[in-house]
C-alpha positions in Angstrom: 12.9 -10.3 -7.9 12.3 -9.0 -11.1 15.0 -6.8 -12.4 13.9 -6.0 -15.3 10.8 -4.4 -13.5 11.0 -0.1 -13.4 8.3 2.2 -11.7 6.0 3.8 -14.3 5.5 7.9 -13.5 3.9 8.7 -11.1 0.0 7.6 -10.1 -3.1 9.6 -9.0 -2.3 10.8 -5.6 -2.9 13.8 -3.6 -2.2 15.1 0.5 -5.1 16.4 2.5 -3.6 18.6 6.2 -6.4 18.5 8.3 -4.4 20.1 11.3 -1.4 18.6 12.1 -2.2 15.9 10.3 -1.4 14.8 6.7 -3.4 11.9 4.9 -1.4 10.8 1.7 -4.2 9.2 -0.3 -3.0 6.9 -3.2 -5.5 5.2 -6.1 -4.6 2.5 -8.4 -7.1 0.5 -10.7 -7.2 -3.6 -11.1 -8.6 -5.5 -13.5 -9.5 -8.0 -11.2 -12.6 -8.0 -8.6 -12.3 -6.7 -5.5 -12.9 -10.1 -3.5 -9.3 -11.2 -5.2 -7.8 -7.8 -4.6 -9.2 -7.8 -0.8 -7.3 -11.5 -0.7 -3.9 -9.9 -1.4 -4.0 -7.1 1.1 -5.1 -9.4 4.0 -3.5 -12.6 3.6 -0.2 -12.6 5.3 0.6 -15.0 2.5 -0.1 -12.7 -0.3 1.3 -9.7 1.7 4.7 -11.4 2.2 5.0 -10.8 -1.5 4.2 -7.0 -2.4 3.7 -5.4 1.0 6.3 -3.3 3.2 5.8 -5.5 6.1 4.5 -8.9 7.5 1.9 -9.4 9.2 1.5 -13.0 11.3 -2.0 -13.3 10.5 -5.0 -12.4 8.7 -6.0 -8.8 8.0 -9.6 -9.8 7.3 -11.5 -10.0 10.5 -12.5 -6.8 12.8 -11.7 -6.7 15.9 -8.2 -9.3 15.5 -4.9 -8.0 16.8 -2.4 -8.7 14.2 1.9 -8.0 14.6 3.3 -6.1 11.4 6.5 -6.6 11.1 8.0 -3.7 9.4 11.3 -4.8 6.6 14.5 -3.7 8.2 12.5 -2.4 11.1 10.3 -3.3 14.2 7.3 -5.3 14.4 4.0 -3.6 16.2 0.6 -5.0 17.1 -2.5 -3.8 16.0 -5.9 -3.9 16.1 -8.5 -4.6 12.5 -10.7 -1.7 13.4 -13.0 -2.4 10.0 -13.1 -5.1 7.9 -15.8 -5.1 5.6 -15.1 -7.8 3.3 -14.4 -7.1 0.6 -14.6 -3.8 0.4 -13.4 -1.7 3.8 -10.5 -2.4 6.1 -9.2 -0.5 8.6 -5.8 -0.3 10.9 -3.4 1.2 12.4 0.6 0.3 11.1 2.7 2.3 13.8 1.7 5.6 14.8 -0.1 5.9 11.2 -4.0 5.1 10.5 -4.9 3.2 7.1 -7.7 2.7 5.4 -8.4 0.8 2.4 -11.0 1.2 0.3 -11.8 -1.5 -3.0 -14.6 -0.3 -5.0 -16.0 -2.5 -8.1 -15.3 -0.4 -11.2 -15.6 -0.9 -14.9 -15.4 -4.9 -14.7 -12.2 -4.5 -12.0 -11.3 -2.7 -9.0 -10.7 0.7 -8.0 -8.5 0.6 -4.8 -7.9 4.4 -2.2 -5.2 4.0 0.1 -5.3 6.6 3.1 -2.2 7.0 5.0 -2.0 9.1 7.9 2.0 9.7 7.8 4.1 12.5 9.0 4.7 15.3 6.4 8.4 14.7 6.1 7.7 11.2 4.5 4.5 11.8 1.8 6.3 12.0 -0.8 8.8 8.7 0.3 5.8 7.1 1.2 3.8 8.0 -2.2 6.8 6.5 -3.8 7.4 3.4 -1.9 3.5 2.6 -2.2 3.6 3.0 -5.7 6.3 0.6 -6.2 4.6 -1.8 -3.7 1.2 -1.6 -6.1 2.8 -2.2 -9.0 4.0 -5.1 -7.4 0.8 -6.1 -6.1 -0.7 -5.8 -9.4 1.5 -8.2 -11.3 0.9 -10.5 -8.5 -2.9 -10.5 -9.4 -2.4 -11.0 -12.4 -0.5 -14.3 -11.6 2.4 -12.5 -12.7 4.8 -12.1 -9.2 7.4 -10.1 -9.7 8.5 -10.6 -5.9 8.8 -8.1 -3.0 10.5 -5.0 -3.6 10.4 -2.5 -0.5 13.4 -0.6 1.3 17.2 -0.6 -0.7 15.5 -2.8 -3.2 13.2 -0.1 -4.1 16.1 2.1 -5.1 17.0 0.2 -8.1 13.0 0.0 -9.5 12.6 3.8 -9.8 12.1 5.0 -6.1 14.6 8.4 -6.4 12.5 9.5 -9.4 9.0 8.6 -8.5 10.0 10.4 -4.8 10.8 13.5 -6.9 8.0 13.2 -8.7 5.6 13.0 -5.9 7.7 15.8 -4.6 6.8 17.9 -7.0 3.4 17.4 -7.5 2.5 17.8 -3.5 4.4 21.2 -3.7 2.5 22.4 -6.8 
């Protein structure tokens, strides 16, 4: 792990409530195409290093049941409800929807994250994917700075980029 690596402020996120429910929605540009984006968030290989969990097999294909293992927690199955390479996938992680959207955009990709999560953890959550991005973005860029997720997390800028988030939900 890099530790010279610290979270930047925080990123273009918002919170829709539609209900009971709260969608955290997170966007981050690339300045790679998406079909090399899509690679990293499917391949359990390419998870393993940004990613807060495992998973023992391929993302990529609809209709696959795939075990996420959570770091420091419990593993759960589910199923690829969309995968529209490389562009759309779908899934569930736990009790929590995802969607993932990559959009080709000004020679790289835009990528939307929607997480249905409890609204206790948004702002945990917002933080804790924005570390795992910027981690995911080095490691497009052939630049690995290795996993950083859970304690780790607290030493790359996670207090701050939580309050951060914090604040900006609440506004």
């Amino acid at each position: 792990m890099n530790q010279q690596y610290q979270a930047g402020a925080a990123g273009e996120a918002r919170v829709e409530k539609q209900g009971e429910r709260w969608t955290l929605i997170l966007v981050r540009q690339f300045r790679h195409k998406p079909e090399k984006v899509w690679q990293a968030i499917t391949d359990p290989v390419h998870l393993r290093e940004w990613a807060p969990f495992d998973a023992d097999a391929s993302l990529a294909h609809q209709g696959a049941t795939v075990t996420l293992t959570t770091i420091g927690a419990q593993a759960t199955q589910t199923t690829i409800v969309k995968a529209d390479r490389p562009h759309l996938l779908e899934y569930s992680w736990g009790e929590n929807h995802m969607r993932w959207q990559l959009e080709e955009h000004d020679n790289g990709t835009r990528m939307t994250l929607w997480h249905n999560i409890p609204q206790s953890f948004v702002s945990m959550g917002a933080a804790g994917w924005h570390i795992c991005f910027d981690v995911l973005e080095h490691l497009v860029d052939g630049n690995p700075l290795g996993r950083i997720v859970g304690p780790d997390a607290m030493q790359h800028g996670w207090p701050r980029l939580k309050a951060e988030y914090e604040a900006r939900f609440e506004a």
